[in-house]
C-alpha positions as a Markdown table, in Angstrom:
| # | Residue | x | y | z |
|---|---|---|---|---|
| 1 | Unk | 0.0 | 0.0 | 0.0 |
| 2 | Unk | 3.5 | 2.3 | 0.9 |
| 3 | Unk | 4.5 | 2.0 | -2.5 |
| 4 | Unk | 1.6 | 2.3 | -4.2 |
| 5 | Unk | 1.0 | 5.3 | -3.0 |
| 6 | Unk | 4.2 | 6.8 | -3.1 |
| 7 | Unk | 3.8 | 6.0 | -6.7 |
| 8 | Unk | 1.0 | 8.4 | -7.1 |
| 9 | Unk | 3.2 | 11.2 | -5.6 |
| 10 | Unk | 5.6 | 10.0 | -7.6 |
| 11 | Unk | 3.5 | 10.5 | -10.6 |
| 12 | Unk | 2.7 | 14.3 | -9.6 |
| 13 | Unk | 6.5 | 15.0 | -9.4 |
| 14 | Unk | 6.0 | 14.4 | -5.3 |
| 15 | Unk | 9.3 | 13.7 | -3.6 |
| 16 | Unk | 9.6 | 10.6 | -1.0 |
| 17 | Unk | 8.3 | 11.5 | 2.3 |
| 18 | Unk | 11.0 | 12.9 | 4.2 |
| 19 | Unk | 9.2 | 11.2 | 7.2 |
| 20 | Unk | 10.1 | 7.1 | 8.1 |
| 21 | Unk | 7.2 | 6.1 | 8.1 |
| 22 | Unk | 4.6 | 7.3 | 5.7 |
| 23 | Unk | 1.9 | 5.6 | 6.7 |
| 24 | Unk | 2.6 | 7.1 | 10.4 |
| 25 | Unk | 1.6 | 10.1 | 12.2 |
| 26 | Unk | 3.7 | 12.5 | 11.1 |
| 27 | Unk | 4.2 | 10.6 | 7.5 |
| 28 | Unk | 0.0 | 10.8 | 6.8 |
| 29 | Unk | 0.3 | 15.1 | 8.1 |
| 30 | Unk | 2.9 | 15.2 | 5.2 |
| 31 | Unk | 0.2 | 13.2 | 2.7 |
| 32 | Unk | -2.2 | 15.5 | 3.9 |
| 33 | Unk | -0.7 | 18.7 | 3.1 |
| 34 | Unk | 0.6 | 16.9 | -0.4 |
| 35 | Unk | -1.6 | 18.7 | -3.4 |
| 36 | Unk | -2.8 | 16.2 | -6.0 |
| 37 | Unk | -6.2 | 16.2 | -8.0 |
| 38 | Unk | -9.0 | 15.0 | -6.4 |
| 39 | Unk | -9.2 | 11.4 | -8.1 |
| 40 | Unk | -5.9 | 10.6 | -6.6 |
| 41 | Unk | -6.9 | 12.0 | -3.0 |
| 42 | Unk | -9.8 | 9.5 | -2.9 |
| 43 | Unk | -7.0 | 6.8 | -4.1 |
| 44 | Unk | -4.4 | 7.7 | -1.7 |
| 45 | Unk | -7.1 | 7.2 | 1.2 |
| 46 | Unk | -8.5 | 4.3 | 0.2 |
| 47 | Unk | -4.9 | 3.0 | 0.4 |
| 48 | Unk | -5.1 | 4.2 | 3.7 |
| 49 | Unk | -7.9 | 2.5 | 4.8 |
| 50 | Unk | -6.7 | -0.6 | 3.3 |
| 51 | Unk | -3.5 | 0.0 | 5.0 |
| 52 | Unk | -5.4 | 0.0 | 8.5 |
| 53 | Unk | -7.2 | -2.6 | 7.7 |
| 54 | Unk | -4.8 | -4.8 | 6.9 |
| 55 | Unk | -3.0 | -3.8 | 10.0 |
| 56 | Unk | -6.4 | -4.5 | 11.9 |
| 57 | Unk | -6.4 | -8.1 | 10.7 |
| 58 | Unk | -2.4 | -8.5 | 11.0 |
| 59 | Unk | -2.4 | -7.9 | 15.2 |
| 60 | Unk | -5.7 | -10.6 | 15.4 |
| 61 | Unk | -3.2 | -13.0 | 13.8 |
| 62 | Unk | -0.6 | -12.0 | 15.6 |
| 63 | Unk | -2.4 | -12.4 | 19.0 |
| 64 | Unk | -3.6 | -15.9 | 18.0 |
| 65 | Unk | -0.3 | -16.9 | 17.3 |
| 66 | Unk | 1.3 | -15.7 | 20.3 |
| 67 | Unk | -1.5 | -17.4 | 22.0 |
| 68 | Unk | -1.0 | -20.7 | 20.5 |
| 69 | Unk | 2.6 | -20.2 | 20.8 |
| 70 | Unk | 2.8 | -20.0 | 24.5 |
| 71 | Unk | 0.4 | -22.9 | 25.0 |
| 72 | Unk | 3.1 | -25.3 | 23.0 |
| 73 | Unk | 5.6 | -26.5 | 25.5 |
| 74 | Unk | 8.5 | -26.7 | 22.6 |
| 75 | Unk | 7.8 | -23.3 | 21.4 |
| 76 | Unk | 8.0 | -22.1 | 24.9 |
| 77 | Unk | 11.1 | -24.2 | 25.1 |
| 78 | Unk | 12.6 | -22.8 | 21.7 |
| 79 | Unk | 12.0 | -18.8 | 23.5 |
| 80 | Unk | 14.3 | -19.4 | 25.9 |
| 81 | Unk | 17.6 | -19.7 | 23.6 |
| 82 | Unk | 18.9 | -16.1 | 23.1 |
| 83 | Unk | 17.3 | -14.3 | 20.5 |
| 84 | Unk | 14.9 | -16.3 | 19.7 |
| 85 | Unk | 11.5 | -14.6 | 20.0 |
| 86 | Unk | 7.8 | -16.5 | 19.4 |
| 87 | Unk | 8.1 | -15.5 | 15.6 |
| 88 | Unk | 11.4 | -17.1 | 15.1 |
| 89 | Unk | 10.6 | -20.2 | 17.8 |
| 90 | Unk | 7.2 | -20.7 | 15.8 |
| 91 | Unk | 8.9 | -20.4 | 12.2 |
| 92 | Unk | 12.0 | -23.5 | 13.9 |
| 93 | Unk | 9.0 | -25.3 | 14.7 |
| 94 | Unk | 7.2 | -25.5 | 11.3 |
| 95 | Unk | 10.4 | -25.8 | 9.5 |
| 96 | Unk | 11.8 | -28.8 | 11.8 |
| 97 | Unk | 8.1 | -30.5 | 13.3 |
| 98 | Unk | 7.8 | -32.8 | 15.9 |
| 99 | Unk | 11.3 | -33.0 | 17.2 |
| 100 | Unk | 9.9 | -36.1 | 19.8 |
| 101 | Unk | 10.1 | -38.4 | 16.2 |
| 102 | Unk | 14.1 | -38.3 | 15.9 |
| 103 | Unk | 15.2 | -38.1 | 19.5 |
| 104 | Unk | 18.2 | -40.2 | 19.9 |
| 105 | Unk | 17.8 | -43.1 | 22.7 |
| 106 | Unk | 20.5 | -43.5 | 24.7 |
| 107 | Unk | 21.2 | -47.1 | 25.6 |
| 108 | Unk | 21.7 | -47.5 | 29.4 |
């Protein structure tokens, strides 16, 4: 959504936000005071919206991992190797799967 409306500045000769982010606070006061004709206005804020709802959806999925996460013992085991948050613990886990299937026995 970022690029695709920076492409639409772009096409009106608009440099880059000078801002980080330009979807953030001060980055959207920027868009505001950017002058564009009106058919690209209502296009940059539909991005918007689409932006914000796609962020919306992004922190449900986000919770419900992170919920899910801390309910599976070897994830929670994963977190506590350094740097290794739920995002990279859950990713290990998909990649390697149930770890329990090529445990090597020791023979007594």
């Amino acid at each position: 959504m970022k690029t695709v409306i920076q492409s639409i500045l772009h096409s009106h000769l608009i440099p880059s936000c000078p801002h980080a982010d330009l979807c953030g606070a001060k980055g959207r006061t920027w868009l505001i005071e950017q002058v564009v004709p009106q058919d690209e206005r209502l296009a940059i804020d539909r991005h918007l919206r689409e932006f914000d709802r796609l962020g919306e959806d992004l922190q449900v999925i986000e919770r419900d991992l992170a919920r899910s996460a801390l309910e599976d013992e070897g994830v929670k085991r994963l977190m506590t190797i350094p740097g290794v948050d739920i995002t990279v613990a859950l990713a290990m886990k998909a990649a390697i799967g149930d770890v329990s299937r090529s445990t090597i026995r020791r023979s007594s």
